[in-house]
N, C-alpha and C positions, 0 to 999 in steps of 0.2 A: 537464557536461564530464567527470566522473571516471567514468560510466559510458562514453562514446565512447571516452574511452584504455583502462580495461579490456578495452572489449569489442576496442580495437585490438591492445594488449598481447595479448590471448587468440587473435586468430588469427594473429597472429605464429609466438605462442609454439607454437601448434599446430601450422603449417606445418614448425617444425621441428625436433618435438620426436620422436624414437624413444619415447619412456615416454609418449606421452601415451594416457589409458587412459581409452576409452569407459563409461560405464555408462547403465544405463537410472536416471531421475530418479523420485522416488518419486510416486505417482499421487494423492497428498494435494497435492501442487502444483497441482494441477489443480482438487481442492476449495476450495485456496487462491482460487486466480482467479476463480471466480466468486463467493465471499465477497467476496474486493475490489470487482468488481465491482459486485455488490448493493450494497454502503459506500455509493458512487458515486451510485448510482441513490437512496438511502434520505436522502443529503445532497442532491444536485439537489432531490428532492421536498421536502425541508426547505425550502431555500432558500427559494423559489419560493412555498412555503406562509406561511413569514414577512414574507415581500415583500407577497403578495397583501392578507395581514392592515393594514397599513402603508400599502398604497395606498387599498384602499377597501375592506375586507370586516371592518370592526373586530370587535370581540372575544375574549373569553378562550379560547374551545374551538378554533379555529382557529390561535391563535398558541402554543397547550399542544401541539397535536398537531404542529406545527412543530417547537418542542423536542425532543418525542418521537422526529421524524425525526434528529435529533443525538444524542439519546441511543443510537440504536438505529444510528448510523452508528459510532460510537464504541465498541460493543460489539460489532461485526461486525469493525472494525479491530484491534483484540483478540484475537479469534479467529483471524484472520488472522494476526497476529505472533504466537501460540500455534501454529498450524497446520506456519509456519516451523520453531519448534524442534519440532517434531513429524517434521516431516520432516530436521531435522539427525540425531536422533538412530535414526529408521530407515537412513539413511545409514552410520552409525556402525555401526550394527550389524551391517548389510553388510563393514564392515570400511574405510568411507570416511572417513576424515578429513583434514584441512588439509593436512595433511605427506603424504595416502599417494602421490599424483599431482598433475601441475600441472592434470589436469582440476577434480581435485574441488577445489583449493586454488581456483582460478577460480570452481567452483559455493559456495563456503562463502563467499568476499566477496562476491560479487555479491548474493548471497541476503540476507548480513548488513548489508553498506552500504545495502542497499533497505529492511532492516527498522528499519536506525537512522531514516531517516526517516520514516517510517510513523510510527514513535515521535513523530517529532520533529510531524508531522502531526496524530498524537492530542493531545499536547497543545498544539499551535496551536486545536484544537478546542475542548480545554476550557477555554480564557481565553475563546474566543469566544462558550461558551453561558455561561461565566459571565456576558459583558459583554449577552448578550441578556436574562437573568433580571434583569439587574439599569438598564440604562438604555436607554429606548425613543429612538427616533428612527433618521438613519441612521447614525450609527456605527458599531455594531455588526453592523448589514447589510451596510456594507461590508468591514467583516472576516469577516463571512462569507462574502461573497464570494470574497473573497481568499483563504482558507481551504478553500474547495471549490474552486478551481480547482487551488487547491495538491494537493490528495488528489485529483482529477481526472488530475492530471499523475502523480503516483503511481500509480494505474491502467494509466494508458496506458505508463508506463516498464515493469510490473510484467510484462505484456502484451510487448511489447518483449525484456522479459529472459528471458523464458518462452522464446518463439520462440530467439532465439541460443543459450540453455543448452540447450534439446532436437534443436538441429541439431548441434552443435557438442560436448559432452561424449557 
């Protein structure tokens, strides 16, 4: 709901703002999204790998490389929230910052409220590979669950916010 009023506050504010000052968005956002992206794709296949393990395909090698797909979700996520201040700070150097226009002050929450959850996402993640390393059955699959549709929805928000910050600023 706080992205829908931003993104409502932002075309308000646009419609009637004289100062509002276009820029082009740096092109590392773009390497962003498909690092999310892949996250996405790298947790599904986790998922899915650890489920299969649990229903019938038992064993060590199958449910380690499961893991593996969380670990390597996790370190994609990462990259991705490094990739962000990667692109704050080419920004900056532009000469954009929070206070220069209500453009970029729009581009620097959006971007930042998105990455607090990402945050918040990553470590949703790592209680849940802890709770997979540590107790078998399905509890922990269903936090996983839960978990990747949560960073699922974060994609598709991320995706989402791309499109209105590149029409709009």
């Amino acid at each position: 709901m706080s992205f829908a009023a931003l993104t409502s506050a932002m075309v308000v504010r646009q419609g009637a703002a004289p100062d509002w000052r276009h820029f082009q968005l740096p092109p590392l956002l773009y390497v962003n999204t498909l690092v999310l992206l892949a996250s996405s794709g790298t947790l599904e296949w986790s998922r899915r790998r650890i489920r299969a393990v649990s229903v019938g395909a038992p064993g060590l090698v199958p449910r380690l490389n499961g893991l593996a797909g969380v670990y390597l979700t996790l370190a994609l996520g990462l990259l991705f929230v490094s990739g962000q201040v990667i692109a704050w700070r080419q920004l900056a150097a532009q000469g954009l910052f929070l206070a220069t226009a209500p453009s970029s002050a729009f581009f620097y929450v959006f971007t930042a409220l998105h990455g607090l959850h990402v945050m918040g996402g990553l470590l949703g993640l790592s209680y849940v590979l802890r709770r997979l390393q540590r107790v078998a059955g399905p509890a922990p699959q269903i936090a996983l669950r839960a978990a990747a549709l949560y960073w699922h929805f974060m994609g598709a928000l991320w995706l989402y916010l791309l499109v209105i910050l590149a029409t709009r600023v």
